[in-house]
N, C-alpha and C positions, 0 to 999 in steps of 0.2 A: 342699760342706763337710759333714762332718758332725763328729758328735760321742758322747760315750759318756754314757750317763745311767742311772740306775737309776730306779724309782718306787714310791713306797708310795700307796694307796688314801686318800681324802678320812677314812673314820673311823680310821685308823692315825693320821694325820695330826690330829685331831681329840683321841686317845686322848694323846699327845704334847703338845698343849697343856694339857688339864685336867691332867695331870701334873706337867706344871711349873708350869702357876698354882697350885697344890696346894703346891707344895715354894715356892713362893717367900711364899704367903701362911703357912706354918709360920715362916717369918723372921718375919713382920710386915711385912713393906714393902710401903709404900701400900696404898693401898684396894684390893677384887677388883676393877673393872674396870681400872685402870692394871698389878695383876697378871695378867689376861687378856691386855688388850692388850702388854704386853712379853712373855707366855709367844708370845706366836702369831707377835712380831716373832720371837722369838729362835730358837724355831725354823724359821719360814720362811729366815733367816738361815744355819741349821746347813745345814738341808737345800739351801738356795743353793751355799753352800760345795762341798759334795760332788754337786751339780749332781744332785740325787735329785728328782723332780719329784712333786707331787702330784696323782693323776689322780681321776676318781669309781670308788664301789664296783663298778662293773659294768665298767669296760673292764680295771681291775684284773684282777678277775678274768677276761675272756675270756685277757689274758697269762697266768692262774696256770694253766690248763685246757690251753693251748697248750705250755709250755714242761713242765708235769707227762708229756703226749705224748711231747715230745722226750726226755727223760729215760727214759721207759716204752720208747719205741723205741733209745734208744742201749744201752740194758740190755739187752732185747728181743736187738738183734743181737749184743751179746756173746753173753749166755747159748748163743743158737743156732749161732755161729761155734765154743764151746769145747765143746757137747755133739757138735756134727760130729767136731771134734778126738777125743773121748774116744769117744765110737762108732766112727772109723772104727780106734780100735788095738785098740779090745775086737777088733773082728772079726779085724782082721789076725792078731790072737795065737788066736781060734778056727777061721777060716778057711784060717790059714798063706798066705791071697796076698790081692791087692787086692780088697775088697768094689765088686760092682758098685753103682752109683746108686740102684738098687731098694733092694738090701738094706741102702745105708748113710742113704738118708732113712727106712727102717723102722726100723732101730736108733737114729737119729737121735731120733726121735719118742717112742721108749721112756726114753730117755734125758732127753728134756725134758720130760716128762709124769710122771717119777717126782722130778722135783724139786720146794721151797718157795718158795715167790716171795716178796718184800715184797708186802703189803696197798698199793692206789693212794692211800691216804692220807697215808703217808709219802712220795710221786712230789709229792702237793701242797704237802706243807711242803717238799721241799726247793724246788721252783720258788718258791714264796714266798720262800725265804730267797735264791735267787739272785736275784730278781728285785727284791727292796726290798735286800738287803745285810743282812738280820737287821732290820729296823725296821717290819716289815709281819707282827709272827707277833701279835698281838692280845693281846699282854700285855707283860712285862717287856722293856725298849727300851734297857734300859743294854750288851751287848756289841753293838757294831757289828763287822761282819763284811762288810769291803768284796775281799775276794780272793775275789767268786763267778766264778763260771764263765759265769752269762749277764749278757750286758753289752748292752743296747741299740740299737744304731746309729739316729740319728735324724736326719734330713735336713732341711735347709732347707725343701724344699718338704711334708713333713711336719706339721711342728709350726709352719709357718702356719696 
């Protein structure tokens, strides 16, 4: 059996409670510890809900390092599949007939080398964001953003 899970990091998860013990002692109700402890049920609670698990800062991130890759590489081979596309008609229309394999991974190369890439920093926020759903970017936690693209698969024998 498995199942689908999202996860945010132990201080995401940390940053989430002081928040809400924050907003609930601006009500006044109860002392800060009984406001602690209900911010950390209630979020434990949300996060149960939405089956979003809390992991520590470090294996967090070895997912945010792994799935920023994936991301890097699905881009990666677009880019490379549409500069082929677009070098192999430059040629045809210079050449007038089919560019041999030599001359279409040379043009190839010209063609991928004279473009702008995204900075891999942006490859990290987004795996962050698909990776916790928006609740793991280390600040403002109010848009949840549960339509990401990477979704977890986690197995019994797993997360024993």
């Amino acid at each position: 059996m498995s199942e689908k899970v999202r996860v945010i990091s132990q201080t995401a998860f940390e940053h989430r409670v002081r928040e809400a013990a924050y907003f609930r002692s601006i009500e006044q109700i109860g002392d800060a510890l009984f406001n602690w402890e209900w911010a950390e049920r209630d979020q434990r609670e949300f996060l149960s809900f939405y089956n979003i698990w809390v992991i520590s800062d470090e294996s967090f991130d070895v997912f945010v390092r792994f799935i920023a890759h994936v991301i890097w590489m699905r881009e990666f081979v677009s880019r490379r599949e549409e500069d082929t596309r677009l070098a192999e008609s430059e040629l045809r229309l210079r050449l007038g007939h089919k560019p041999s394999a030599q001359e279409l991974r040379g043009k190839t190369r010209d063609v991928y080398n004279g473009r702008q890439f995204t900075d891999q920093k942006s490859d990290w926020r987004r795996a962050r964001l698909e990776i916790s759903g928006g609740l793991d970017i280390r600040g403002p936690w109010d848009d949840l953003y549960l339509e990401s693209m990477v979704i977890l698969r986690v197995t019994e024998r797993v997360a024993a």
